[in-house]
TORGU-780332 format. One record per residue (C-alpha): y, x, z; residue in one letter. Coordinates in steps of 0.5 Angstrom, whole numbers, padded with zeros to 4 digits, always signed. Layout:
N
YXZA;...
% end
This chain:
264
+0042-0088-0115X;+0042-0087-0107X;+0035-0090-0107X;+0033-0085-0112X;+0037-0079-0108X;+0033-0082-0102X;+0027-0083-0106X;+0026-0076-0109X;+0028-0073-0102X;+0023-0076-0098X;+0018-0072-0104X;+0021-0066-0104X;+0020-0066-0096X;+0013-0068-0096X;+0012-0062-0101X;+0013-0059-0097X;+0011-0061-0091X;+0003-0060-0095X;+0005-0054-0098X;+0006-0052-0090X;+0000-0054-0088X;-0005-0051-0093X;-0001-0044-0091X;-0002-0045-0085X;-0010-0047-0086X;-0010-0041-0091X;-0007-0037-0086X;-0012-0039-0080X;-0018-0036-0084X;-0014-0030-0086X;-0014-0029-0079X;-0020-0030-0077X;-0023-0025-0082X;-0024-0017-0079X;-0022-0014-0085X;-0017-0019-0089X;-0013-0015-0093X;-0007-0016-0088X;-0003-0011-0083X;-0003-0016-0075X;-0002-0013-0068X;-0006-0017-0063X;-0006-0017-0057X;-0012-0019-0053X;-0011-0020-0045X;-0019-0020-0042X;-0019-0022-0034X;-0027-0022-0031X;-0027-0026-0025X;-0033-0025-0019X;-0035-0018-0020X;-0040-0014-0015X;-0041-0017-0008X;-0034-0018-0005X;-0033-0022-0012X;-0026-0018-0016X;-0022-0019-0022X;-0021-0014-0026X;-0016-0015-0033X;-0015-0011-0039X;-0011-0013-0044X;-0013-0009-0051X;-0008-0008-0056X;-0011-0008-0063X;-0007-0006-0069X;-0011-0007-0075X;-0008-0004-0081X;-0011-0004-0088X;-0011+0001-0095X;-0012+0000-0102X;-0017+0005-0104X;-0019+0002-0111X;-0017-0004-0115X;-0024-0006-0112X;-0024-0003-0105X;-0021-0003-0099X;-0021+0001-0092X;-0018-0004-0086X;-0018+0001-0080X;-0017-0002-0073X;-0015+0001-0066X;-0016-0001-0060X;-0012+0002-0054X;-0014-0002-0047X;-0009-0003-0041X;-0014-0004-0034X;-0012-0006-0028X;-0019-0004-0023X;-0019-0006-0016X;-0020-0002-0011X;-0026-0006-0009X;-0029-0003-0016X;-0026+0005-0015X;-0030+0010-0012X;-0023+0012-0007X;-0023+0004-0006X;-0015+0004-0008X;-0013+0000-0014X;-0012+0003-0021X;-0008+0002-0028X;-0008+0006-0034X;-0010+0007-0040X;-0018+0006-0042X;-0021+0010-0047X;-0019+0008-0055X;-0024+0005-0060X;-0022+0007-0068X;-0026+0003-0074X;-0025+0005-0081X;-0029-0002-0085X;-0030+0000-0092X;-0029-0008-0096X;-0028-0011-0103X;-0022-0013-0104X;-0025-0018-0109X;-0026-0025-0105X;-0034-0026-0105X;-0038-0032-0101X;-0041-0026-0097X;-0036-0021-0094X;-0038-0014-0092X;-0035-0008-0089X;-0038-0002-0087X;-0036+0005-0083X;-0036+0009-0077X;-0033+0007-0071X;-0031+0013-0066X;-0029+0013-0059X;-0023+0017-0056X;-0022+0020-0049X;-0016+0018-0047X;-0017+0015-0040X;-0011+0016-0036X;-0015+0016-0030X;-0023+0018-0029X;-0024+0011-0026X;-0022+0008-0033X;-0026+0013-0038X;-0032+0016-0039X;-0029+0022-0041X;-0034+0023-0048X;-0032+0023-0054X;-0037+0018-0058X;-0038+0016-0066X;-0043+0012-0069X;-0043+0006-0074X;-0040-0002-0075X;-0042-0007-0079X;-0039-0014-0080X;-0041-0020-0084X;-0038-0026-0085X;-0038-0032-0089X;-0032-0039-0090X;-0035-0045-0092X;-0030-0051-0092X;-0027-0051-0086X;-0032-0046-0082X;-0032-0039-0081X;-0037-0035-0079X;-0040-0029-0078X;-0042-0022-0074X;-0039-0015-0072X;-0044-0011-0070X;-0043-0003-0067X;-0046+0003-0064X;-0042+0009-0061X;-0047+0014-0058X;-0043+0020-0053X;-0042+0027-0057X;-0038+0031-0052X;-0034+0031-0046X;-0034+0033-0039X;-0037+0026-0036X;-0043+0026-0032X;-0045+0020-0035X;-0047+0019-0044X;-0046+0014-0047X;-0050+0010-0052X;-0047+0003-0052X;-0048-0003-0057X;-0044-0008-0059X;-0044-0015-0062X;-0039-0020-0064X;-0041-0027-0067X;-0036-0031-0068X;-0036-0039-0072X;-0028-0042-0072X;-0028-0050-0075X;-0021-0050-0078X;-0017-0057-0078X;-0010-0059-0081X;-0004-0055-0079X;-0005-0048-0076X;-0011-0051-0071X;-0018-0049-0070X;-0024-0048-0065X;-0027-0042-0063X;-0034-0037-0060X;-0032-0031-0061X;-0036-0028-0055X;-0037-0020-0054X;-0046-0018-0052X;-0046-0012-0050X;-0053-0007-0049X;-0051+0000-0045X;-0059+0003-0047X;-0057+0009-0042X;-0058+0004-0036X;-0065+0001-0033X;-0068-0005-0037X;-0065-0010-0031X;-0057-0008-0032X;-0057-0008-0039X;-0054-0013-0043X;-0047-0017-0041X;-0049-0024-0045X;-0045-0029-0045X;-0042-0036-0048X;-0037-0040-0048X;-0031-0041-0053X;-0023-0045-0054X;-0018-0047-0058X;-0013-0044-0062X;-0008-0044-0067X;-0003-0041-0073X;+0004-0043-0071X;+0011-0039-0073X;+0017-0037-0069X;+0023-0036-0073X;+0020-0033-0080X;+0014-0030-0076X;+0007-0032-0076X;+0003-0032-0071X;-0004-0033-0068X;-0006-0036-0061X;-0012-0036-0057X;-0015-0038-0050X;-0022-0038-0049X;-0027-0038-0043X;-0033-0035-0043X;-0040-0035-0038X;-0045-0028-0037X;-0052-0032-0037X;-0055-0025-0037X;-0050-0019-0033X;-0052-0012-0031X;-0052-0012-0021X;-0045-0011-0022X;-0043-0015-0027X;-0037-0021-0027X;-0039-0028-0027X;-0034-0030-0032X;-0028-0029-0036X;-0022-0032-0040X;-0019-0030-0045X;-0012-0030-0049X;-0010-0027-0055X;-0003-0027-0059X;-0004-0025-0065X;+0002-0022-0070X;+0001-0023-0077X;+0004-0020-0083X;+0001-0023-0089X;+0003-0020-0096X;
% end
């Protein structure tokens, strides 16, 4: 009788244990799509090493709340904010003094279909808000223009691009602004939450000459879906190199993001 015990036991656990694992696979794709229908406040902390000639660091931790509605049976609005905390250095401010503050936020609203397909999509506009708590971390413009993403999750793989353009419509800044963004992004997700990523952000700023234009780099790191408690959550490091980068540019940077999840 007590072998059986042990014996039922032991499956009941293994069960589990695969049941455990599938979810945390389940979860690390959910994670890894812009417009999952699933409510997360991620934390995405950028430090940029080597910029200008006496070689600064600057850091900006964004945080991002994603926060998705139910339009239809069929389609849903994942709205995204991103709110930026920069520490520039005084070799990188007009006054030559340090500064850290608010940046100026960027609000996406992505129109997607809830219903599961091989390409997903998401659509809609993107707004750029001027809340710089200091000149020296804004362009103090109000900005609109348009986002698009495309993704697609084989197998273990999820891959994809998120493309933006946001173009100045008011403010008091000197300066336009006419910026775009592109991020593709290929995750390879193993057993147990773990995952490789490249996720590098290229940048064109069409307002500068043609020689200080693009930030264009490469690189990439590993993650993974781990719970604290009942909690899950998502963890990233990466690093990433500027092959092409405007004068002022930094050389490189690292990358860590700690993601809450809350799936329904």
């Amino acid at each position: 009788m007590n072998r059986i015990i042990r014996s039922i036991a032991l499956v009941a656990v293994l069960v589990i244990f695969v049941a455990d694992a599938r979810a945390a696979d389940d979860l690390a794709k959910q994670a890894q799509n812009p417009v999952a229908n699933m409510i997360s406040l991620p934390f995405q902390n950028n430090t940029d090493f080597n910029i200008g000639p006496d070689d600064d660091t600057k850091n900006t931790l964004n945080i991002q709340p994603v926060w998705p509605f139910e339009i239809t049976d069929h389609l849903n609005l994942i709205t995204r904010t991103i709110v930026p905390v920069i520490t520039k250095p005084g070799g990188l401010t007009a006054d030559g003094e340090s500064v850290t503050g608010l940046g100026d936020t960027t609000f996406t609203a992505f129109l997607s279909p809830s219903d599961p397909a091989k390409l997903i999509w998401g659509v809609g506009p993107a707004f750029l808000l001027p809340t710089a708590s200091d000149d020296e971390l804004g362009a103090d413009k109000w900005g609109a223009g348009a986002s698009v993403v495309l993704l697609t999750m084989p197998g273990n793989w999820v891959i994809g691009s998120l493309f933006s353009n946001i173009w100045s419509i008011g403010g008091s800044g000197d300066q336009d602004v006419n910026l775009f963004n592109w991020q593709y992004f290929i995750n390879y997700n193993f057993p147990k939450g773990w995952y490789l990523a490249s996720a590098p952000i290229i940048i064109a700023n069409w307002e500068a000459d043609s020689d200080n234009r693009w930030t264009i780099p490469f690189g990439g790191g590993v993650g993974k879906i781990f719970n604290i408690g009942k909690q899950p959550l998502n963890a990233q490091l990466s690093a990433y190199y500027n092959v092409e980068k405007p004068d002022s540019g930094p050389d490189w940077q690292m990358r860590f993001q700690l993601v809450f999840l809350f799936p329904k």
